[in-house]
GULO-520727 format. One record per residue: residue in one letter; z negated, x, y of N, C-alpha, C in turn. Coordinates in steps of 0.001 Angstrom, whole numbers, padded with zeros to 6 digits, always signed. Layout:
GULO-520727
aZXYZXYZXY
...
end
This chain:
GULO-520727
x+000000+000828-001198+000000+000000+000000+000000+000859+001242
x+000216+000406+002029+000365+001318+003390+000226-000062+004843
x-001117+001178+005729-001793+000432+006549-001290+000811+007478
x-001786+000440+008967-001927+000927+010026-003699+000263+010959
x-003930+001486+011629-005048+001159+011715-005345+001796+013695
x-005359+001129+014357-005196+001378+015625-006860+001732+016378
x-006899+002384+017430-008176+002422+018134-007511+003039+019216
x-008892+002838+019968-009399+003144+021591-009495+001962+022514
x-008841+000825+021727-008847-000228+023122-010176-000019+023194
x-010403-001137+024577-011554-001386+025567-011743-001822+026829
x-013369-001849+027799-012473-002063+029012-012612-001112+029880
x-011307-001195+030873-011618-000240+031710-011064-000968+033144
x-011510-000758+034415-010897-000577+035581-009802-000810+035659
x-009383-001476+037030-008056-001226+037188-007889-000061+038112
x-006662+000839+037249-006526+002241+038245-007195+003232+037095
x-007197+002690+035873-008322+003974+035180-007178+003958+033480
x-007895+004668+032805-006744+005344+031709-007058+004449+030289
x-006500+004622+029184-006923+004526+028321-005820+005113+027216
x-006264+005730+026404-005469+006165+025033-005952+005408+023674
x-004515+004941+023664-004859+004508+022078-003925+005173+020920
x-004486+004859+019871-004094+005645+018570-003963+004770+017547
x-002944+005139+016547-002443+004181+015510-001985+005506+014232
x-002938+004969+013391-002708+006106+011922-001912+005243+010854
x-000977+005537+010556+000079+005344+009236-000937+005843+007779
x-001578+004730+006978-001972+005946+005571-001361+004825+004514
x-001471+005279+003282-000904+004841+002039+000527+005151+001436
x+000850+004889+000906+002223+004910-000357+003616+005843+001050
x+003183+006488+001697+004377+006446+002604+005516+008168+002181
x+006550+007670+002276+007382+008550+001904+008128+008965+003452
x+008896+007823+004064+008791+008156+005781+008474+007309+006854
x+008646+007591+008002+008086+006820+008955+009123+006787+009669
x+010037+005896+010300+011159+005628+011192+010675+005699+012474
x+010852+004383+013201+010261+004043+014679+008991+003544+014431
x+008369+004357+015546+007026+003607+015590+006601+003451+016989
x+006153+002215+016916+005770+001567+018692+004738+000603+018997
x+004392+000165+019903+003373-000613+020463+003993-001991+020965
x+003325-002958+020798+003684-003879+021131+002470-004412+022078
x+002610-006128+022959+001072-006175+023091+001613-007898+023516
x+000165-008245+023423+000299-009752+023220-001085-010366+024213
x-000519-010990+025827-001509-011522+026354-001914-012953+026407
x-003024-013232+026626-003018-014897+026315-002370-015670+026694
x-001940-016798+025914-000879-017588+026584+000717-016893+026446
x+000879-015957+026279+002261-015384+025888+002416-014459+024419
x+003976-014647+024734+004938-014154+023416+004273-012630+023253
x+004549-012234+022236+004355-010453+022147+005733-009873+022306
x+005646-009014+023151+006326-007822+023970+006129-006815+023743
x+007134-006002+023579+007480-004422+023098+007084-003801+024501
x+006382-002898+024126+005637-001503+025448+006263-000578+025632
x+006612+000320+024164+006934+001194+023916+007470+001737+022545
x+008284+002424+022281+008949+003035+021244+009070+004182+020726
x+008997+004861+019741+009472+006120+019559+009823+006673+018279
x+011506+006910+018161+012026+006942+017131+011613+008350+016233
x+011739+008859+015359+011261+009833+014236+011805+011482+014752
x+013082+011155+015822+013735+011718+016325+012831+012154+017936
x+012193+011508+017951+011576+011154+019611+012282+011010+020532
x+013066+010357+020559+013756+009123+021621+013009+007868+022031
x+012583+007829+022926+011833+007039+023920+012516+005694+024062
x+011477+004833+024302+012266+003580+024956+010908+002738+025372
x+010869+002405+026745+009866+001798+027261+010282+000314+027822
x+009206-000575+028267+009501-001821+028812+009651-000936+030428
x+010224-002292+031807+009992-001568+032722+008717-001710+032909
x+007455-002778+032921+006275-003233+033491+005620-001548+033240
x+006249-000700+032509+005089+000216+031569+005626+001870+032287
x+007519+001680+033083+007358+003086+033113+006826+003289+034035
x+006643+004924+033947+005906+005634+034736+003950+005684+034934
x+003896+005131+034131+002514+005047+034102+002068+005207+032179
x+003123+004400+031716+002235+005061+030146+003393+006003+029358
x+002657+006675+028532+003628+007479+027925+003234+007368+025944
x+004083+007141+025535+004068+007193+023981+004694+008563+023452
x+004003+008929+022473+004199+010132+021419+003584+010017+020341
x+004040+010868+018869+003542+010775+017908+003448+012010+017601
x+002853+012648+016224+002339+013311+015848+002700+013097+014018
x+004193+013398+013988+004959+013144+012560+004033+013789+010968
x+003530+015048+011535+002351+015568+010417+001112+014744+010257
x+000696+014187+011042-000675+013054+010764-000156+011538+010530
x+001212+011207+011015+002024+009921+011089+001240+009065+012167
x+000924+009559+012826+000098+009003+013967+001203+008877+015655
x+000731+007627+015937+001711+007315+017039+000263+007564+017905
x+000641+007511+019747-000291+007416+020608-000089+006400+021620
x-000558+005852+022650-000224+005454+023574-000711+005893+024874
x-000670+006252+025882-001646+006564+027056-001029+006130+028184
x-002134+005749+028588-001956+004394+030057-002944+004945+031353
x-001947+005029+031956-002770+005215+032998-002335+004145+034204
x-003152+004434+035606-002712+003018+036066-002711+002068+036012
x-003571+001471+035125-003563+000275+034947-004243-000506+035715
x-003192-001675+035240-003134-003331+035906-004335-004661+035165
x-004810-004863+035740-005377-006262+035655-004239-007301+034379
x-002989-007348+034803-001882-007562+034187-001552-006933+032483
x-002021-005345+032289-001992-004982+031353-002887-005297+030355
x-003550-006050+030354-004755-007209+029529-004511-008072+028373
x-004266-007320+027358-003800-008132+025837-004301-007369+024994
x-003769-007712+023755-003974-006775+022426-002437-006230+021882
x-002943-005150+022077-002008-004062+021764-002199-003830+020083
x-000561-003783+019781-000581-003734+018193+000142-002882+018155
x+000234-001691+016898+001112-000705+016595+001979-001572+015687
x+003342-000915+015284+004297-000898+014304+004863-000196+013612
x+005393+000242+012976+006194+001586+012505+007227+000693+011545
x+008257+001375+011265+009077+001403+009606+008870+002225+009055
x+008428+002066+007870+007993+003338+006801+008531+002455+005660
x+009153+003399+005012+009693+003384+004078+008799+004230+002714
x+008431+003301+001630+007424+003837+000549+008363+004868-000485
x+007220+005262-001258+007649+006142-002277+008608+005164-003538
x+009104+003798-003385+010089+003214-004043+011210+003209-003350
x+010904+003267-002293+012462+003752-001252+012645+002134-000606
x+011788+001583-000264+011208+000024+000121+010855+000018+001295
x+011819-000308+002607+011598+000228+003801+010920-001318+004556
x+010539-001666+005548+010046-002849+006163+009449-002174+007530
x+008734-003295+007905+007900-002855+009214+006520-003576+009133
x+005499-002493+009382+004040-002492+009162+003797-002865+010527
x+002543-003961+010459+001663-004116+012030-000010-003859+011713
x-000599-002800+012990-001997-002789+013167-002762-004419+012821
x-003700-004282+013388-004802-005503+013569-004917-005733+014834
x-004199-004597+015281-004246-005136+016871-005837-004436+017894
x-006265-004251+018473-006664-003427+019501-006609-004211+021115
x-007828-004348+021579-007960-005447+023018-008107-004178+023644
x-007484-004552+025038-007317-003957+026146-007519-004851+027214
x-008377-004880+027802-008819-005215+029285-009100-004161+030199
x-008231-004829+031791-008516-004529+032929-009125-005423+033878
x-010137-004837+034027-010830-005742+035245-010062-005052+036620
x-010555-006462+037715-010172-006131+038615-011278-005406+039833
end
């Protein structure tokens, strides 16, 4: 089986940082794209950020310039880091990846998700 397991949400300020982290473990043979999504009350879930195996970037606009995504392909660990933040940036942030198992059985995995609040 193969998880994903996210941390750091919390709250913080608006104008203040936060890093979060998302670990890939179980049956995994590779890891494709892996990204963040986030989901505020009352709305659809929305893609944040992306980052292909290759590290090719792809951000929403609400997000550039203020957060930056990277991973860490030897731990299979994606990151997120936010700085700047908005009152607005206030949901639960979920990781994703495609990983493909040791049957050669590719799909897309989601965290549990991770709350992020900004006060104002």
């Amino acid at each position: 089986q193969v998880q994903l397991v996210e941390s750091g949400g919390g709250l913080v300020q608006a104008g203040g940082s936060l890093r979060l982290s998302c670990v890939a473990s179980g049956s995994i043979f590779s890891i494709n794209t892996m990204g963040w999504y986030r989901q505020a009350p009352g709305k659809g879930r929305e893609l944040v950020a992306d980052i292909t195996s290759g590290g090719s970037l792809n951000y929403a606009d609400s997000v550039k310039g203020r957060f930056t995504i990277s991973r860490d392909n030897a731990k299979n660990t994606v990151y997120l880091q936010m700085n700047s933040l908005k009152p607005e940036d206030t949901a639960v942030y979920y990781c994703t990846a495609y990983i493909r198992d040791w049957m050669f059985r590719g799909r897309d995995y989601w965290g549990q998700g991770t709350q992020v609040t900004v006060s104002s």
